[in-house]
Each structure stands twice: as C-alpha cells, then as structure tokens.
C-alpha positions in Angstrom: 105.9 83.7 123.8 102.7 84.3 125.9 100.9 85.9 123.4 101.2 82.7 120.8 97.6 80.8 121.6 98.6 77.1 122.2 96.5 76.1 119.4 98.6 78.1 117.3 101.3 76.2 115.1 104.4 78.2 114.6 107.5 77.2 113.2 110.5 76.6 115.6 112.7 78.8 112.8 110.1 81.6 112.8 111.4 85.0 114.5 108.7 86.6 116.6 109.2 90.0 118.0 108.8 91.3 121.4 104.8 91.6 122.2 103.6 89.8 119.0 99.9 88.1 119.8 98.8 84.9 116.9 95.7 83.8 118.0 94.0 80.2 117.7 94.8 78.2 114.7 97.2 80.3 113.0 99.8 78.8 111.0 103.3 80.5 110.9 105.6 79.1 108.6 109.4 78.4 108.5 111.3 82.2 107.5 109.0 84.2 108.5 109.9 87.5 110.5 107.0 89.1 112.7 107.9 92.4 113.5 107.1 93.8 117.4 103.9 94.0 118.6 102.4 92.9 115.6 98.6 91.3 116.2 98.3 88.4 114.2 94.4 86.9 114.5 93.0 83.1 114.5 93.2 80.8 111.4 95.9 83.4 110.0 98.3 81.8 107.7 102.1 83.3 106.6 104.4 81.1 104.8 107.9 82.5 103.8 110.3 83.8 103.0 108.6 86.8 104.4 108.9 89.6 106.5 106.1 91.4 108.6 106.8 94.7 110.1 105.2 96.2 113.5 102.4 96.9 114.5 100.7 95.4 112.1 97.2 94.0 113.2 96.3 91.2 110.5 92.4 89.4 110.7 91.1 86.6 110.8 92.0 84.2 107.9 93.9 86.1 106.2 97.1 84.1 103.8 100.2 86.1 103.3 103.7 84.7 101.7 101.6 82.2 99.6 103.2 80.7 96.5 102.8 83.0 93.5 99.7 82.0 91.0 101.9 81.6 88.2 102.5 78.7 85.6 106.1 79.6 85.4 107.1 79.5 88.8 109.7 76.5 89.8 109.8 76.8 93.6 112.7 79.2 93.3 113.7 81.5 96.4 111.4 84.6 96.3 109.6 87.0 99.1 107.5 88.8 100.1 108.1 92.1 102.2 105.4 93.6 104.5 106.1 97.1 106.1 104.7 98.7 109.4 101.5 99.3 111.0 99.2 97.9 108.1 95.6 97.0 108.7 95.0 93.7 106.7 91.5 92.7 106.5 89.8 89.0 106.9 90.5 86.8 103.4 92.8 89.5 102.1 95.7 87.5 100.4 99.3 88.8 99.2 101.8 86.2 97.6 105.9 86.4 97.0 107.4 87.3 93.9 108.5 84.9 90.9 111.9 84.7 89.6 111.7 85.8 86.4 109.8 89.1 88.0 112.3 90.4 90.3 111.6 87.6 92.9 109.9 89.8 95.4 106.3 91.4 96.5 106.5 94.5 98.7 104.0 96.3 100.7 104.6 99.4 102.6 103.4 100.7 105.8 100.5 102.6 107.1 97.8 100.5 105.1 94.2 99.7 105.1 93.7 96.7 103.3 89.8 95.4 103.3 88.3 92.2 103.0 89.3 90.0 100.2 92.0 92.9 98.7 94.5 91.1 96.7 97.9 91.4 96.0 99.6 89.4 93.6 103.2 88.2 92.4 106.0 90.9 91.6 103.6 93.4 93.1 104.9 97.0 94.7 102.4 99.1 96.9 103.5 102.0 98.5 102.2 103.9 101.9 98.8 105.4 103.0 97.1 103.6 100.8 93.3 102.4 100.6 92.1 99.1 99.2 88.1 98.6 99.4 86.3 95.4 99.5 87.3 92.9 97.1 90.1 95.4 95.3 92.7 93.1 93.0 96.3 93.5 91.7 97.1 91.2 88.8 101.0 90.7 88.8 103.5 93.4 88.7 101.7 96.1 89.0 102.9 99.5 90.7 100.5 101.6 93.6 101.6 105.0 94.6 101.6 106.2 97.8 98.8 108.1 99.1 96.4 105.9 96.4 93.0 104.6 96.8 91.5 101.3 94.9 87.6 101.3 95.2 85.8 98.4 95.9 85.8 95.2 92.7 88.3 97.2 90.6 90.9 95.1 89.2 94.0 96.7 87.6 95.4 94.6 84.3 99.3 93.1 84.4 102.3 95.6 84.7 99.5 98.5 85.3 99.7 101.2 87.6 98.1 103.7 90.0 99.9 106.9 90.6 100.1 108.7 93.6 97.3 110.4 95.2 95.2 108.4 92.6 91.8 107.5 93.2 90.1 104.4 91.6 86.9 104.1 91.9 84.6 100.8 93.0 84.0 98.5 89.6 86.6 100.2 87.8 88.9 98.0 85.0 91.8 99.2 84.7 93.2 97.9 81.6 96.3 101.3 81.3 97.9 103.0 84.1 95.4 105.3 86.4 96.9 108.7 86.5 98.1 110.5 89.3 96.2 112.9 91.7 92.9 112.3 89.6 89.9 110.0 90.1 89.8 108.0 87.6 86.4 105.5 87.6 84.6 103.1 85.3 84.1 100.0 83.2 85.5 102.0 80.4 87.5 104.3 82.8 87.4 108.1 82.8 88.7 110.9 84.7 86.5 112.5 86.6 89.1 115.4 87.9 91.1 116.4 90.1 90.6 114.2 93.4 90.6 117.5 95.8 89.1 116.4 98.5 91.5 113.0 98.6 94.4 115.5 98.3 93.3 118.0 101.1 92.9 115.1 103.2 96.7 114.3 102.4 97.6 117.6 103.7 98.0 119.5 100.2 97.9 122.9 100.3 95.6 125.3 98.1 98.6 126.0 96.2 99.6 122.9 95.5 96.2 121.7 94.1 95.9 124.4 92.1 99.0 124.3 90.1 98.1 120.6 90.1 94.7 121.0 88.8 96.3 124.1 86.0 98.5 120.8 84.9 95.7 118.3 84.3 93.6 120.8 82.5 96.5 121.9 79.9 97.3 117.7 80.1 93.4 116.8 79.7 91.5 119.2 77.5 94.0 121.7 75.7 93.6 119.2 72.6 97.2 118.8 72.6 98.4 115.5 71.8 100.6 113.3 74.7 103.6 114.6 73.4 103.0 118.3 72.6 101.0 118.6 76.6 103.9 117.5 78.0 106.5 119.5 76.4 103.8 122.5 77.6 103.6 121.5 80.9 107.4 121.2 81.6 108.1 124.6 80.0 105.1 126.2 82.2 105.9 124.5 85.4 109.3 124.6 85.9 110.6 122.6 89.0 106.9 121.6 90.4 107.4 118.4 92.0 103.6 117.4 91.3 104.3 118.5 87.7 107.5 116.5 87.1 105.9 113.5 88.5 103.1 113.2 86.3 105.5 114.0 83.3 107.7 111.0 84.5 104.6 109.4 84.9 103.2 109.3 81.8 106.3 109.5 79.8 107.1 105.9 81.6 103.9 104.2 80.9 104.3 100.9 78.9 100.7 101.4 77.3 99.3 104.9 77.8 97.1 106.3 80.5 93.5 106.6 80.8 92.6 110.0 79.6 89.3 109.5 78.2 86.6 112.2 79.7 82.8 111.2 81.2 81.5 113.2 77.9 82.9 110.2 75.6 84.2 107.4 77.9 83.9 105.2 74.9 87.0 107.1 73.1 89.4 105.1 74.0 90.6 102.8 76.6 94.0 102.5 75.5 94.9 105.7 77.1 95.0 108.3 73.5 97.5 108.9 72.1 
C-alpha cells in the first residue's frame, strides 16, 4: 500500500496488486481490480465493476468504468474489462457496458490510447492498437487488432475497424473500415493497401502481396460485392488474410467503405 498517495481515496473493497502506484487525488471506486504494477496518475478516476490489467500506466485525469451515456440504462450490473500494459492518455474516458448490449466494454492489451480517445458502451477493442488525439467510439462498435484511429475520426454505432486498418485523422466513419487498407476522409475512401502499417506489424512481402492481389480484384475488378468475393475465395484458397476480409465483409450490417479518391462522392454507404 506504499505506493497509494495519502491524498488518494480508494475504496476499502478495491483489490490492488502488488507494486500498483495511484497518485494524488485519485478516486478508486468500490469493484475495481488493479492489476500488478499498474501506474495509476493523480486526479485519475475508476468506478466499477471493472477490471484493470498490469502494467498499465494510466494519466492524469483520466475516468474509466463510468456509467454508460445511454438513455436506456437502469443501473443494471455491467463492466468494463481493461487488459495489460495499455498506455491511457490524460482525459481519455472508457465506460461499462449496458444491459441490453451484452453488459460489458472490453479493451485489450498492448494499447496507446491518446488524449481525449473515447470508448463508449458495449465497445470491443482488440490489441496493438493506436488511438490519436481526440479519436471516438460511438457504442458497440468492433476495433481489430493491429488498427489505427487517426486523430477526430469518430466511427458511427455498431461500426467497425478491421484489423491492420488504418483510419485516418477527421475521418467519419458512418460503414465499417476495411481491413489492412487506409481508409481516410469526410466522405471516406480507400487509399490502399496500408504497407507500411503492415511491415511495421511484421508482415512479410508475401503476405502483403497476396493481400494487396485481394483488394485490387475486391476494389477495382468492377465486380459487384458478391461476385468479388466468390473470386477471391476460389483464387485464394486457405489465405488467412483472404478469409478474413471475406468474413469481414460478408458480416457487415451496412456495407463497407469502398469508394476510391477518384469519386469519393460515390457512395458512402459502402456500394453495393
């Protein structure tokens, strides 16, 4: 308990794990879990239920485990779920889950979340990811692993952001962002492959190539959603990267932003 400031108010039914530091002014409510060696800075605030993994280092003023910004929720149990070694940013907020969608908020590990990033009710982030300044989740929407939200881009209810995807800064996403592309705008486009994101990931040349081979038939064969993807499975047999943007798209609730930078104005609901 050394490492709790005395001007630090934490709840008698808090768990605290071994080497955790709160500084000055931090507020740690009733069921909350703070995982070991966690660093947890002055004027923070965490209300439960919610869980914080290690090593996480969490800023100044940051709220996490705040009640969900939602009309329809009644105070019923829900959490929120934080994994390891996350960098959370000053003024970055996350809130628990509502009942009626699924009751719980999870982030995973190995974050960077920058100042004022925001992740809201029914939310589910994955690893590695990248939030930049002022980035915001509306509820239940779905972040891949390995993503990247640029800075003041907002993604619309139940959207998503595939894996490896990169969103660039002022970008509204009103359909899902598609995997392993950068995808970027008011009136989003792809603007190909994201290669240098994914050789940063540790993709190999291979691996890019049949990935950028599958967003070119998926992109600019002039074969409708349907017909590309029945292409792509019969010329990509058993390519992990392949199968996942099939499932990807196949399991969007309104379409995907396909629109190109030569007519960004095409569509925004994704084609067809």
């Amino acid at each position: 308990m050394s490492g709790i400031h005395p001007l630090a108010v934490v709840d008698a039914s808090a768990r605290i794990g071994d080497g955790v530091t709160i500084g000055p002014f931090a507020v740690i409510g009733p069921d909350v879990t703070i995982g070991d060696r966690s660093e947890i800075g002055p004027h923070v605030q965490i209300h439960g239920p919610t869980v914080l993994g290690s090593e996480n280092r969490v800023y100044p003023s940051v709220c996490l485990g705040m009640d969900p910004q939602d009309l329809k929720f009644a105070n019923e149990p829900v959490r929120l779920e934080i994994g390891d070694r996350n960098t959370i940013r000053e003024f970055t907020t996350f809130h628990r889950g509502t009942g009626k969608g699924g009751g719980l908020t999870t982030v995973g590990s190995d974050n960077l979340f920058m100042v004022y990033s925001h992740v809201a009710h029914d939310c589910h982030v994955g690893s590695r990811t990248i939030f930049a300044n002022c980035a915001t989740l509306a509820g239940h929407v779905e972040v891949g692993d390995d993503a990247v939200v640029g800075a003041f881009s907002a993604v619309q209810q139940f959207g998503r952001v595939g894996k490896y995807a990169y969103v660039g800064g002022y970008t509204r996403l009103l359909v899902d962002a598609l995997p392993y592309v950068k995808t970027v705008g008011l009136r989003p486009a792809v603007f190909g492959v994201n290669r240098i994101g994914l050789r940063r990931k540790g993709l190999d040349d291979d691996r890019i190539r049949t990935i950028e081979k599958a967003m070119r038939i998926f992109l600019r064969s002039g074969l409708n959603t349907t017909q590309a993807l029945e292409r792509l499975e019969a010329e990509f047999p058993g390519a992990p990267d392949v199968e996942y943007l099939i499932a990807f798209v196949r399991s969007a609730r309104r379409g995907v932003v396909k629109a190109l930078p030569t007519h960004r104005g095409a569509s925004e609901s994704g084609g067809d």
